[in-house]
N, C-alpha and C positions, 0 to 999 in steps of 0.2 A: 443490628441483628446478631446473635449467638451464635457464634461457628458452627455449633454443633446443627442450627436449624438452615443450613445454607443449602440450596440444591446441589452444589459441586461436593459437599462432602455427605451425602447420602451413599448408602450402601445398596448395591445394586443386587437386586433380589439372585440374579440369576448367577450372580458370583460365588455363591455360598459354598460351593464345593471346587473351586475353581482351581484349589490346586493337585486336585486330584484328575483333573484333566490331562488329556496326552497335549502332545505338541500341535497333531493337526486339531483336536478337539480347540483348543486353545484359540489359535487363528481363526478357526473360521468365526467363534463367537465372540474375538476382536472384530473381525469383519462386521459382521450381522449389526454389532453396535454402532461402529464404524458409518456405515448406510445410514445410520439416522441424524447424523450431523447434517448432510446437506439439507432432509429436510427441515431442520429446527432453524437452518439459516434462511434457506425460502422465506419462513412464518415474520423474520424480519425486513427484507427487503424493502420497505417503504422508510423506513428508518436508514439504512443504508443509502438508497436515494439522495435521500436531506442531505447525509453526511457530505456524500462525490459534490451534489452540487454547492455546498457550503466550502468545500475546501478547491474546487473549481475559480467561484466568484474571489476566494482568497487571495489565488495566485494569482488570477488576474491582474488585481489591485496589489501586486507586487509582496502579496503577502507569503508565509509558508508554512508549511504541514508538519507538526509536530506529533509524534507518537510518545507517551511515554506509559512508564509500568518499570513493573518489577518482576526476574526469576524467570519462567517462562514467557510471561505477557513480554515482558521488558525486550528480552531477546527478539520475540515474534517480531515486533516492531521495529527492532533494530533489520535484521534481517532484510524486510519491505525494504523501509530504505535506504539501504545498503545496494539494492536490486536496479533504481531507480537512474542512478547515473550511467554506468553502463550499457542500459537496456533502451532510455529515451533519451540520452541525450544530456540532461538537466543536469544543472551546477548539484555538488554533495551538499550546500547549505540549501534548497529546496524543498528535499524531504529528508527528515532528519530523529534518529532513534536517541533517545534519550532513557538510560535503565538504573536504576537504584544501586547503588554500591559504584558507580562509573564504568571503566574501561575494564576490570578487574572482574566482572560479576558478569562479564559476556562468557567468560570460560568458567569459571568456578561458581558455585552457589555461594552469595553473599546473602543466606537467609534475615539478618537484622536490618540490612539492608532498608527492607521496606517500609520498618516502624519510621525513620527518619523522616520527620515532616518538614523537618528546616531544610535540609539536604535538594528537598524538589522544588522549592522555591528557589534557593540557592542555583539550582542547575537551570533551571530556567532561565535565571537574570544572566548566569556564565553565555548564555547564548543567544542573550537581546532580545528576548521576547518581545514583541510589540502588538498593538492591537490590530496590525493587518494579518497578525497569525491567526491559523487553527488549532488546537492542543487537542487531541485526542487520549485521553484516558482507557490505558489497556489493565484489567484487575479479573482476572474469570469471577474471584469470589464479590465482587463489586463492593470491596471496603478495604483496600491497602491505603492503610495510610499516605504513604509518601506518595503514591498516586491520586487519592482526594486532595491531600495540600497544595500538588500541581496544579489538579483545575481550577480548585479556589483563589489561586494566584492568579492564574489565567483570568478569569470572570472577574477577578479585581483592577486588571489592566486596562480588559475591555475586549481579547482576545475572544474568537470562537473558540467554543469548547462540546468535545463530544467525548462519549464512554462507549465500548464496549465491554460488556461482563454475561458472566452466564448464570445469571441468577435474576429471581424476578423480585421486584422491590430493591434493588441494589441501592446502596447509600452512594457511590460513585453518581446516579441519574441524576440524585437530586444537584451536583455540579455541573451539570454537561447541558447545552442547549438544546441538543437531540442525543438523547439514549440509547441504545442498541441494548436487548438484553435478550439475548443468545438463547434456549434454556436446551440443552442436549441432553439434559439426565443425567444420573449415578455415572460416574466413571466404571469401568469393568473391575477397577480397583481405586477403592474408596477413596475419595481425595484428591486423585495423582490426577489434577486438573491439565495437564501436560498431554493428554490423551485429546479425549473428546471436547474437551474445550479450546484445546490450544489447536486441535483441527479447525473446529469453529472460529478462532482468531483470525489463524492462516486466509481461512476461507474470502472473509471478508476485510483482512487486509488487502489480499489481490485484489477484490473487486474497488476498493478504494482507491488502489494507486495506481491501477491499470484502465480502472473507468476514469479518472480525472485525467491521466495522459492523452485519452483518446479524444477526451472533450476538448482537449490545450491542444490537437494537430499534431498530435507526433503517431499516430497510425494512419497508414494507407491501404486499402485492400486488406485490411489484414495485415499487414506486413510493419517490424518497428521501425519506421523511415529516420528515424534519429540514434537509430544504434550506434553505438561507437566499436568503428573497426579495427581495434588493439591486439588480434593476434588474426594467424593464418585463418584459423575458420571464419572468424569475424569478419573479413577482408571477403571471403569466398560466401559468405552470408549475404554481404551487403551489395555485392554487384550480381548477386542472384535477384537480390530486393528490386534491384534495377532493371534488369530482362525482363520481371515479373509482371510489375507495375507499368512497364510502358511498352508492351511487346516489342521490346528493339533486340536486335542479334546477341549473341554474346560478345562479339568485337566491339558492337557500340556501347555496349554497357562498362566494358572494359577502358574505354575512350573515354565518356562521359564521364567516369567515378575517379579518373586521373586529371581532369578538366575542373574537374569541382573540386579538387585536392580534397579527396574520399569524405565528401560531405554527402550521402545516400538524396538524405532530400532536396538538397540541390541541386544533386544530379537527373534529378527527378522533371524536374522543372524546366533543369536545360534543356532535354531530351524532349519534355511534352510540347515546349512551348519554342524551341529550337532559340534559344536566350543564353546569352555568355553568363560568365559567375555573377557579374555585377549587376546582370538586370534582373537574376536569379532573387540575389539577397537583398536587389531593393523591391523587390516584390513581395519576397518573404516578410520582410519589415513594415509593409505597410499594410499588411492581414496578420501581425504578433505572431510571425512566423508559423502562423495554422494551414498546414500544406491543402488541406482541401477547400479552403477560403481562396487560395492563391490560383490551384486548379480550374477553381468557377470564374476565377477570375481573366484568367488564362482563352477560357471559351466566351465568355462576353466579350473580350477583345478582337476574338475573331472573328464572331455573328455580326457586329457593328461594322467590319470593315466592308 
């Protein structure tokens, strides 16, 4: 497809006098366009599904969730998984950003970057791709090179492969096993898919790696039971996680979360099921550490006694 006939570089009717606008004039018909991202992402959501549960049965089978892309896409992606260790728990080779140009092109525009088709195969094999992965392809315009070469590699391996772009017919689909194709409209300014597209990315990046977390056991209540407590707040976060989930005092939460040596979800388990660290983690261990497996499991031990 011709750049020029791509949805992300149409020119948005209502721009046309757009720099004659004031500043508050400005914002709000950011905003107004803004509103229509979520729902262009709804119109996908079945697509999105496929993906969470593809890259779900992934990790299961010890496999891992790769994002890659270029420029905006690239970064989007890095970003997610950047977010992932921290927030759940999970080793940094689990979910992992891979962006055109490398380590260099997270801060600066590596524009050529993305012609590079050898360079995404190459970055791939640098990080062992194998067929228990997913590769997700991130392109708004759904034809950067160096991000079709990716899935093409991928689907040579044997690897899952998905795309999201924001365009409909994207050349990226034809790589991917399930497609996602976004379509949010004209930017407010022609092109700069960094906008309404890269909100659309965002969007359903989080649903991707926040819905596969939840399906792998690392939410309780709402709450991130595998947070990792590395400064003051996080510490104050995570044995609030604890009073929360198992209505015990703040004294006991405090006991408990010293007792687990600040492991939240273990302390979780001590607490509900009144279980030392040991019978905590071999409990965990024997439901793949899925806290609310281990919960239900928790309560059939005591209905049978």
């Amino acid at each position: 497809m011709e750049i020029h006939a791509l949805h992300t570089e149409q020119r948005n009717p209502a721009s046309a006098a757009i720099e004659e606008m004031s500043v508050a004039a400005l914002t709000a018909y950011i905003n107004r366009e803004d509103q229509t991202v979520a729902q262009a992402v709804a119109q996908v959501l079945p697509q999105v599904n496929l993906v969470i549960e593809q890259a779900v049965q992934c990790v299961r089978n010890q496999g891992r969730i790769f994002y890659i892309g270029a420029g905006t896409s690239g970064r989007l992606g890095i970003l997610d998984a950047s977010e992932c260790p921290p927030t759940y728990g999970v080793s940094p080779e689990l979910v992992q950003g891979i962006i055109a140009g490398g380590l260099p092109a997270i801060l600066a525009a590596q524009e050529g970057a993305e012609d590079n088709q050898l360079a995404a195969e190459e970055d791939l094999q640098a990080h062992q791709l194998s067929a228990k992965d997913i590769v997700i392809g991130l392109a708004a315009s759904g034809r950067t090179p160096y991000v079709l070469s990716g899935l093409a590699y991928a689907k040579k391996i044997g690897a899952k492969t998905a795309s999201i772009s924001c365009v409909k017919g994207a050349a990226l689909s034809d790589f991917a096993d399930i497609a996602i194709e976004v379509l949010v409209g004209p930017e407010v300014v022609a092109g700069s898919s960094r906008m309404k597209a890269g909100t659309a990315q965002k969007l359903i990046l989080n649903m991707i790696s926040t819905a596969t977390m939840i399906q792998l056991g690392k939410v309780y209540k709402g709450y991130m039971v595998d947070v990792q407590p590395t400064n003051a707040k996080l510490i104050e976060r995570a044995k609030r996680i604890i009073q929360q989930t198992t209505a015990c005092s703040e004294e006991e939460a405090e006991r408990v979360f010293a007792q687990s040596k600040q492991q939240v979800k273990k302390a979780i388990l001590m607490q509900l099921g009144q279980l030392n660290l040991a019978e905590a983690e071999s409990l965990l261990e024997a439901y793949q550490n899925h806290i609310v497996l281990a919960i239900r499991a928790l309560g059939d031990k005591s209905s049978s006694k």
